[in-house]
Backbone as numpy.savetxt, mean C-alpha at the origin, in Angstrom:
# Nx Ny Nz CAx CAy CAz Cx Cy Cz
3.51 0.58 14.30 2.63 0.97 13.24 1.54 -0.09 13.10
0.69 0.18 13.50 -0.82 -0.33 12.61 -1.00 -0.16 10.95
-1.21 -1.43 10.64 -1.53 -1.74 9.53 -2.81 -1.92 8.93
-3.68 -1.53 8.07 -5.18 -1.89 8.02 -5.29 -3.18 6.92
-5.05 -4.21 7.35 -5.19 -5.38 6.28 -6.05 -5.08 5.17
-7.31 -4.88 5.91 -8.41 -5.08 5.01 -8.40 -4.12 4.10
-7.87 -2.80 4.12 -7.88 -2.14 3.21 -6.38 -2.09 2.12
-5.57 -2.75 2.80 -4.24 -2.84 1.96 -5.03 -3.71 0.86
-5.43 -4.65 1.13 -6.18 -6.05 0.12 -6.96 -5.35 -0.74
-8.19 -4.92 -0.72 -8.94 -4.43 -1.56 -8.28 -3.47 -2.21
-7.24 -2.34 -1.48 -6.25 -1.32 -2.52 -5.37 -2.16 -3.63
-4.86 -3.15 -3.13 -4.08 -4.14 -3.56 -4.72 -4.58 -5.10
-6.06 -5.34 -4.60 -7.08 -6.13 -5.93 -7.50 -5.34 -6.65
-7.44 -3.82 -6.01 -8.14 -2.97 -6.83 -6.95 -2.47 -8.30
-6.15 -2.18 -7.76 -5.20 -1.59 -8.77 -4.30 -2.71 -9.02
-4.50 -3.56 -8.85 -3.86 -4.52 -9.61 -4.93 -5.02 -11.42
-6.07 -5.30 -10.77 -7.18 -5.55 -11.81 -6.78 -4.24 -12.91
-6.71 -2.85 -12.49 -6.98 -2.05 -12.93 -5.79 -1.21 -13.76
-4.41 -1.94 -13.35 -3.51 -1.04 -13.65 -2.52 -2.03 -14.17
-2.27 -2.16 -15.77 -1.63 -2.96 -16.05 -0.09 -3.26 -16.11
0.72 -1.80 -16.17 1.60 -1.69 -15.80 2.10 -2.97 -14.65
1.28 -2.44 -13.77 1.09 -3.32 -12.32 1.47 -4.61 -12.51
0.52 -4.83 -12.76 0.60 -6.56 -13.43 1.65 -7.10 -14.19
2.58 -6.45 -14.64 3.86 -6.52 -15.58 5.17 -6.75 -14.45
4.80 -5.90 -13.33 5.91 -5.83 -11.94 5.18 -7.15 -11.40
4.36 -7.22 -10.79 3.99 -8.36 -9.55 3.33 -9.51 -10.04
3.72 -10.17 -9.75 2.42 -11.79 -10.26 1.55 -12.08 -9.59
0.83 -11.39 -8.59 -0.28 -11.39 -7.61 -0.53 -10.30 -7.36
-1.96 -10.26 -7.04 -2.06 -8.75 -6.01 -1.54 -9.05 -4.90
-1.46 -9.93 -3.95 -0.88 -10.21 -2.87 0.53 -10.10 -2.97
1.38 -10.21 -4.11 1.94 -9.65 -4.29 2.52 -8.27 -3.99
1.68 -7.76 -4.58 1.92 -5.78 -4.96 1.44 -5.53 -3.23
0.38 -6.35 -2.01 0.25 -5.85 -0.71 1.38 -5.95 -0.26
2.37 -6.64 -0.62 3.30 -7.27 0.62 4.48 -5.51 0.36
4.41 -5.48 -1.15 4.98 -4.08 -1.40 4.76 -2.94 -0.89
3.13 -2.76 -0.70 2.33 -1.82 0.01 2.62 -1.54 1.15
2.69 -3.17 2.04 2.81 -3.04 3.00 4.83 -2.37 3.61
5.60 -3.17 2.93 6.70 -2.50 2.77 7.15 -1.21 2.67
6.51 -0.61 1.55 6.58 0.84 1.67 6.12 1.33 3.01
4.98 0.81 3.20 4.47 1.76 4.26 5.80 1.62 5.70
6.10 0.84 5.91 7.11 0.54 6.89 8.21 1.52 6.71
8.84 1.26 5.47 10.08 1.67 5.36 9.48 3.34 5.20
8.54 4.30 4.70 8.60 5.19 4.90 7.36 6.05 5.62
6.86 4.96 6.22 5.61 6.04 7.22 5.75 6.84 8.28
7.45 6.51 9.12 7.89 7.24 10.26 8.36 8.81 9.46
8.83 8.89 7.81 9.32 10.21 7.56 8.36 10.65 6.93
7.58 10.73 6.91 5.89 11.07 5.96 5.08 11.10 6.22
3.61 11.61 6.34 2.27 11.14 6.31 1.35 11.20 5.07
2.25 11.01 3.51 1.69 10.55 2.73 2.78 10.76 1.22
2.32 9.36 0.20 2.80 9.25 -1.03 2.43 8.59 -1.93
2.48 8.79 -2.86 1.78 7.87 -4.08 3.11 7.26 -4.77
2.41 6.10 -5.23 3.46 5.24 -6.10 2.56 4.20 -6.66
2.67 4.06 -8.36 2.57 2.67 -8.37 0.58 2.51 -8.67
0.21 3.84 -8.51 -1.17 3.56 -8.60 -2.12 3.92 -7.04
-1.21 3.57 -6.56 -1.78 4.21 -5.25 -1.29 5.29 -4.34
-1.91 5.61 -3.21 -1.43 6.55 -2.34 -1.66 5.99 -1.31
-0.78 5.97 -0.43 -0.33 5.58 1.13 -0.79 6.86 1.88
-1.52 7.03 3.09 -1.69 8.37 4.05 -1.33 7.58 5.18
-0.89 8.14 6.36 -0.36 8.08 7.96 -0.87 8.84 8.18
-0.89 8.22 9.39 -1.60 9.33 10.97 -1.35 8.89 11.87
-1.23 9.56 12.79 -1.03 9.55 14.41 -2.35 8.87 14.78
-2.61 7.70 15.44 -4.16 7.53 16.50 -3.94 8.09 17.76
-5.00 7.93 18.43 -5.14 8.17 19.62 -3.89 7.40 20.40
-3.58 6.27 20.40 -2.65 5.68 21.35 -1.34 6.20 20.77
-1.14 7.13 20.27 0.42 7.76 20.24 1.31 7.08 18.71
């Protein structure tokens, strides 16, 4: 799985600033990425998409399989 850093981060800063809940669970946005990034692991092979938490995760197939 490919990961898009750059956009986990800015999803990350974004709804963290924005969602206070948020901020009550994680003490960083870097924080709440490492979660992001977690989820996406643990469920991107049975899915190609879910929301949680303020955000939504999408998968896809690329070109290299």
């Amino acid at each position: 799985m490919k990961i898009d850093v750059f956009d986990f981060e800015n999803t990350a800063r974004a709804v963290y600033i924005m969602n206070t809940s948020i901020r009550e669970q994680y003490d960083s946005w870097e924080d709440l990425k490492s979660f992001m990034v977690m989820m996406a692991c643990q469920y991107g092979y049975k899915t190609n998409s879910f929301s949680t938490g303020g955000f939504q995760l999408t998968f896809f197939k690329g070109y290299d399989g």
